[in-house]
VMD Tcl script that draws the C-alpha trace (Angstrom):
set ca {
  {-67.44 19.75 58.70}
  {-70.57 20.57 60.40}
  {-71.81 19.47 63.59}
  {-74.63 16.34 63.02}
  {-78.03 16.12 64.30}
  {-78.48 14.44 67.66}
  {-79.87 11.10 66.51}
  {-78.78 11.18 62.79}
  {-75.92 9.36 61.89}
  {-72.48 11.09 62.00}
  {-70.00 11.85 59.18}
  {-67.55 9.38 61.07}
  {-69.76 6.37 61.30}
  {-70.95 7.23 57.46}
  {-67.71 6.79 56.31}
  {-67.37 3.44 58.40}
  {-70.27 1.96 56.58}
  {-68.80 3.37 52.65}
  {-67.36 0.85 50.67}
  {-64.35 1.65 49.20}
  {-64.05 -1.19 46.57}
  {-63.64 1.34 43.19}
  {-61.15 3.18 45.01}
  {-57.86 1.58 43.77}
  {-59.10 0.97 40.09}
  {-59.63 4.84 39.65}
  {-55.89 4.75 40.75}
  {-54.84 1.85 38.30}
  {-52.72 0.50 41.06}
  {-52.45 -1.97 43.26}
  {-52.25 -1.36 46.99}
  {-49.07 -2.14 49.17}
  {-48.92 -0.91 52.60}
  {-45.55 -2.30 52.81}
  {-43.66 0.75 52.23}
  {-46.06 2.98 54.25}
  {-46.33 2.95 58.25}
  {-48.42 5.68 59.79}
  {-45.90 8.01 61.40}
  {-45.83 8.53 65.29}
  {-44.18 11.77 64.90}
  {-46.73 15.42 64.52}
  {-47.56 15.60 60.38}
  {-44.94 18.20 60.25}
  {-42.14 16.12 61.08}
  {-43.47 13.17 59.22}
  {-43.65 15.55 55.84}
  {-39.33 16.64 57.16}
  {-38.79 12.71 57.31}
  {-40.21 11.42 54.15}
  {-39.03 13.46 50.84}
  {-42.35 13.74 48.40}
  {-42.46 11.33 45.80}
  {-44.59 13.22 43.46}
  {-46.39 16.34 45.37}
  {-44.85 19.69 44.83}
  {-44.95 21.13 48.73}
  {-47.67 23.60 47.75}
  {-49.47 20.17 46.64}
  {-48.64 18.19 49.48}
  {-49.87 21.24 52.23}
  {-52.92 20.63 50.02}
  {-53.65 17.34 50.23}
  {-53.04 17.49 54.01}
  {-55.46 20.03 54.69}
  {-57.77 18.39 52.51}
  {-57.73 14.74 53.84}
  {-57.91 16.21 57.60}
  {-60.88 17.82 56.87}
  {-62.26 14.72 55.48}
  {-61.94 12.92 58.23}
  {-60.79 14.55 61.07}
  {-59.26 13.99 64.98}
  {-61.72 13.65 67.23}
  {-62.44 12.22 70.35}
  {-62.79 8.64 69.68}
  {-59.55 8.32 67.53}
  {-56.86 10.75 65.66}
  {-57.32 12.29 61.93}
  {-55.82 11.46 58.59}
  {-52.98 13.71 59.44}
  {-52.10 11.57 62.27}
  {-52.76 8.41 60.29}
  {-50.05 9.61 57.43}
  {-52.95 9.78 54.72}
  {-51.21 12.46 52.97}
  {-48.10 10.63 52.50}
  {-49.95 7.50 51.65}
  {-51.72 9.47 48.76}
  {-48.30 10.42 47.62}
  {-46.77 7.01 47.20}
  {-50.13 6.35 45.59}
  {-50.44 8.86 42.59}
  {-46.46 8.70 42.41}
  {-46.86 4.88 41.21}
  {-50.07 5.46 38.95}
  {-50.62 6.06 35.44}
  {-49.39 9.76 34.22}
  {-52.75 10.43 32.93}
  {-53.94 10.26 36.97}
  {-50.82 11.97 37.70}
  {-51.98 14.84 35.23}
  {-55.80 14.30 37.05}
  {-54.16 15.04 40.63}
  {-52.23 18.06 39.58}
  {-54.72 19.60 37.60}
  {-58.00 18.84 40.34}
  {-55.14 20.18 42.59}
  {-54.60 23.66 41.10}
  {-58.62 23.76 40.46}
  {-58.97 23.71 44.20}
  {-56.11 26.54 44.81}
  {-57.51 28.79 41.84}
  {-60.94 28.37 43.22}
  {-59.38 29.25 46.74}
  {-57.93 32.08 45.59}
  {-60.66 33.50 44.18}
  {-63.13 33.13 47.01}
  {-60.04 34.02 50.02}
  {-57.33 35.06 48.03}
  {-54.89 32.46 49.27}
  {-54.00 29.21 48.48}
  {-56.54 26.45 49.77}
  {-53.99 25.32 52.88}
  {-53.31 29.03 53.71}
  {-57.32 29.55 54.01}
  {-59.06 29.67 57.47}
  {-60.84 25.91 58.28}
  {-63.96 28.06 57.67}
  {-63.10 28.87 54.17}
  {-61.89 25.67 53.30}
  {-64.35 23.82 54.86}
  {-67.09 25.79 52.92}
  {-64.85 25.33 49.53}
  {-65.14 21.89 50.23}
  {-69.26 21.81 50.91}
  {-69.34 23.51 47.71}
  {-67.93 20.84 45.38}
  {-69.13 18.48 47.44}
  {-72.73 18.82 46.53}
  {-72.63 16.82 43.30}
  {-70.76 14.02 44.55}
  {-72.63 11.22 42.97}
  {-72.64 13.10 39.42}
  {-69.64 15.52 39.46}
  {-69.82 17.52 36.46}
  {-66.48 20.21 37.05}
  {-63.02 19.16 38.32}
  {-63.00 20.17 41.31}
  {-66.28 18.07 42.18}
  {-64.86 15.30 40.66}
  {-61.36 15.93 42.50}
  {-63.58 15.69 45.60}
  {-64.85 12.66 45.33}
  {-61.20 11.40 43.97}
  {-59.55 12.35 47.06}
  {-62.54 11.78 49.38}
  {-62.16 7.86 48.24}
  {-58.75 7.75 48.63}
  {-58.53 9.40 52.29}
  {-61.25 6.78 53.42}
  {-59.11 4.12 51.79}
  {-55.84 5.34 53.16}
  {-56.85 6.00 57.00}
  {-58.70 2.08 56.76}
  {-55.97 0.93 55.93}
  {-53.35 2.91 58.44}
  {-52.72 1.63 61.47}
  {-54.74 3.99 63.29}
  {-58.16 3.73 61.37}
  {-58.15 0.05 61.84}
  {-56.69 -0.44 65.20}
  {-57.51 2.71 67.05}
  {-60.86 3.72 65.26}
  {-62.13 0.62 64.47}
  {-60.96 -1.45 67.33}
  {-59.75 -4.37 65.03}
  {-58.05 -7.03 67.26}
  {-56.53 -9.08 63.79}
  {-56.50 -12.36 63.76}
  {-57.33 -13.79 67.35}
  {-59.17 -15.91 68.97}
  {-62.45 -15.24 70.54}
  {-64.62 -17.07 73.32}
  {-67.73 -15.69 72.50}
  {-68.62 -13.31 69.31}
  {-70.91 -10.64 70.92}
  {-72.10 -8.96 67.97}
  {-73.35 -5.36 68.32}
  {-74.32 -3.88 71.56}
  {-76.53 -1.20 70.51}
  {-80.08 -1.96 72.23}
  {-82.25 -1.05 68.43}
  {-80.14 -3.59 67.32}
  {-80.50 -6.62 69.97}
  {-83.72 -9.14 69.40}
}
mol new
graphics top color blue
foreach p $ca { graphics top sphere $p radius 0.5 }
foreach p [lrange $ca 0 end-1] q [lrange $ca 1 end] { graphics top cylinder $p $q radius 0.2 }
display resetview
């Protein structure tokens, strides 16, 4: 959302290092990747090729924006558009409980309402400046959310990570995962703070 500190640790490599363990639990579903491959088509024509399996299109434009801004395309690999994470969050919630059904569509209109009242649009029809600073404001009680919308947040922020690890891109293209081969030599991290 904001540029990082040279030196500090960036948003990116933060979310590398999050566990995302509780994720599925919160869901109350297992996951299977089976039915979901990332698209290679733009997000618009991956949204024409897959019907929604539980978003309204207001929802699902909502989602999209939101999960892009979480972890966005950037030089060293593409966004959670690109990945499919919206569409991934879709099968998701379609398969879980209704009460988390009922949690998505209410932390859902939360974020519109609150968008409307702040830019008088809906949250996807907002400028990335307006939604970005939406999303630094319910953002600042992540660890102890107290309204919906902060704990919609940290919801969807959990399930983005988990969905773009788990795409094709975020494991092959972000984090250069080479599966199950074999290697001569294990040469650990490069970084020179980190060599002994």
């Amino acid at each position: 959302m904001a540029k990082e500190k040279k030196g500090e640790m960036t948003r990116r490599e933060a979310i590398k290092s999050i566990s995302v363990v509780a994720t599925l639990p919160v869901l109350g579903v297992a996951q299977d990747h089976s039915a979901h491959k990332p698209a290679k088509r733009t997000a618009q024509e991956s949204a024409a090729a897959q019907p929604l399996k539980f978003f309204t299109e207001e929802e699902m434009k909502t989602v999209t924006e939101i999960t892009e801004l979480i972890i966005p395309s950037d030089e060293s690999s593409p966004g959670a558009k690109a990945a499919g994470v919206s569409q991934y969050i879709d099968l998701i919630v379609s398969e879980s409980t209704d009460v988390t059904k009922q949690a998505w569509r209410d932390g859902l209109a939360a974020i519109n309402k609150m968008s409307r009242a702040r830019a008088g649009v809906a949250f996807a029809s907002a400028t990335v400046a307006q939604q970005t600073e939406l999303l630094k404001e319910i953002s600042k009680n992540e660890r102890a959310p107290q309204t919906i919308e902060e704990r919609f947040f940290r919801t969807i922020k959990n399930v983005t990570v988990d969905g773009y690890y788990t795409s094709e891109i975020g494991i092959h293209k972000e984090l250069r995962y080479k599966g199950n081969s074999y290697l001569k030599e294990f040469t650990g991290c490069t970084h020179p703070e980190h060599q002994s």
